[in-house]
N, C-alpha and C positions, 0 to 999 in steps of 0.2 A: 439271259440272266448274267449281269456282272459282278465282278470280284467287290466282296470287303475289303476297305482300303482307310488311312489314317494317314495324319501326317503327325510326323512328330518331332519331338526334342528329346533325347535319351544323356541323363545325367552319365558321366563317368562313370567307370564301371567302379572304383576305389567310394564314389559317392554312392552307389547303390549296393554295395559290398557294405560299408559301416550301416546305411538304414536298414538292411539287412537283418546285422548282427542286432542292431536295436531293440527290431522287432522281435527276433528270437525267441526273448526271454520274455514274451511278453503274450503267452498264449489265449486263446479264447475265439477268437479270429482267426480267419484262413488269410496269410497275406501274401499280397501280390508278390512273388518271388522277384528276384534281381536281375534276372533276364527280362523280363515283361513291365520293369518299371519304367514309366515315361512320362513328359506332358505332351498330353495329344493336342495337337492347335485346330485340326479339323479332323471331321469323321466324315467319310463318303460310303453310303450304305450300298452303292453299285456302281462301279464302273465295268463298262462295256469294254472290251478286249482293243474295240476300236480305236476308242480313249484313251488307252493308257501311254501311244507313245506321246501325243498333243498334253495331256497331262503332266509326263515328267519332264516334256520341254519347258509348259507352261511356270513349272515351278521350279526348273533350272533359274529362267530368266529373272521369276518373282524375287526372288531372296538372294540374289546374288548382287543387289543393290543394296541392302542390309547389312550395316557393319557388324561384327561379331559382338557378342557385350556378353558381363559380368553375370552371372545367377544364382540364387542359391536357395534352398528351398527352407522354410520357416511357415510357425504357423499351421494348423489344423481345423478339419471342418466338417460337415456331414451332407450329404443331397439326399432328397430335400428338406431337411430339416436334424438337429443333433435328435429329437425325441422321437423320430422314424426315419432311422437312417438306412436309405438305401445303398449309397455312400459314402466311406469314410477314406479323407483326403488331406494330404498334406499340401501346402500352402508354397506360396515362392515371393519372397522377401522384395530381395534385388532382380530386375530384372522383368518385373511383370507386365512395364509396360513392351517393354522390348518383344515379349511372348505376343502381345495381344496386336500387335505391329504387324509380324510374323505371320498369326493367324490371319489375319485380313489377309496378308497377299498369298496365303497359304488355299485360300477360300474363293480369291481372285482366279487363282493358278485353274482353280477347278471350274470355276462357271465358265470360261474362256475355252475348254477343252469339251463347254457341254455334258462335266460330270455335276449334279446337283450335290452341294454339302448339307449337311444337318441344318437343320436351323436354330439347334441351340447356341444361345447367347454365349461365347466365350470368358470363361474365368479358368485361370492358369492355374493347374493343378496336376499331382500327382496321385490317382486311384492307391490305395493301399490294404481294400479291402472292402467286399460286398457285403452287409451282413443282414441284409432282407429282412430291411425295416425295426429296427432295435434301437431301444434309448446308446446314442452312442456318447453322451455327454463323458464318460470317465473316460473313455478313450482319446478323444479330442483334448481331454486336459494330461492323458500322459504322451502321446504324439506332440502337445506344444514346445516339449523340451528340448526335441530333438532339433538342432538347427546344424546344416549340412558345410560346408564347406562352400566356398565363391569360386564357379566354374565360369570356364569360357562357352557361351554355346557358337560354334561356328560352324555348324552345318545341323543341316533338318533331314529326315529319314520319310521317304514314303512306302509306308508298311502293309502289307498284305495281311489279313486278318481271316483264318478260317478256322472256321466252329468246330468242336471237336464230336459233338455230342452232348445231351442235355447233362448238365453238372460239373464238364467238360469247362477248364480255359480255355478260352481261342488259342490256335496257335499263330505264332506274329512273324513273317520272314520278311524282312528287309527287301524292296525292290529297288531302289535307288537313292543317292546320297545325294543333298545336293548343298553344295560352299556357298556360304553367306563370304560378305565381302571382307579380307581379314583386316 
């Protein structure tokens, strides 16, 4: 059995501090706290212990040909659907092709090491809240307001993901950092 594992892009923390305060005041939702906010480029539902060094080589080498670029997140939305929203997600402006660049070689990094990724279709987004299947339409129109600041993304995180218990968030620890090209 191997570890839960992501790859991801984690906004500033001063970006994740203001969506934060955002959300605050904006109760009804349980949202994603400012530690756990991120856009994941891939999901690997198991890597084998074996994998994991051929992994974070793999995805040293991937993104370190990837120049840094501009991001910022804009825009709201719901999977699959706003009128049963499983989830509800903020959006990325600038920047989106660059994310879905990223994920490919993020996804590359992993077939190459023999870890299988998800195979859902990538779309760049930030999770903000699960709320098992509910009209999320008013939420999506007061999240369209918030638009974040223009960050650099120059590095991608590969995260360890483990389950805390049913009701439970995962918990997320950082296994390796890896520099896009500056």
């Amino acid at each position: 059995m191997g570890t839960r594992m992501f790859v991801a892009v984690y906004p500033p923390e001063d970006v994740r501090e203001e969506l934060a305060e955002f959300l605050s005041v904006r109760p009804g939702l349980t949202w994603t706290g400012p530690e756990q906010m991120h856009l994941t480029l891939t999901f690997f539902g198991s890597v084998p212990d074996r994998s994991l060094e051929p992994l974070e080589e793999n995805l040293d080498d991937a993104v370190a040909s990837v120049e840094s670029f501009p991001c910022g997140l804009h825009g709201a939305g719901a999977f699959p659907h706003p009128d049963s929203a499983a989830v509800v997600w903020l959006g990325v402006e600038d920047g989106a092709e660059d994310l879905t660049r990223l994920a490919r070689k993020a996804r590359g990094a992993g077939n190459r090491a023999g870890v299988v990724p998800d195979g859902k279709a990538f779309h760049p987004h930030l999770t903000l809240a699960r709320p098992g299947r509910t009209n999320a339409t008013r939420w999506i129109r007061v999240l369209e307001t918030f638009n974040s600041r223009i960050w650099t993304v120059d590095e991608v995180h590969l995260v360890e993901s483990t389950l805390q218990g049913h009701g439970h968030r995962p918990r997320h620890r950082t296994v390796m950092t890896a520099p896009l090209n500056p």
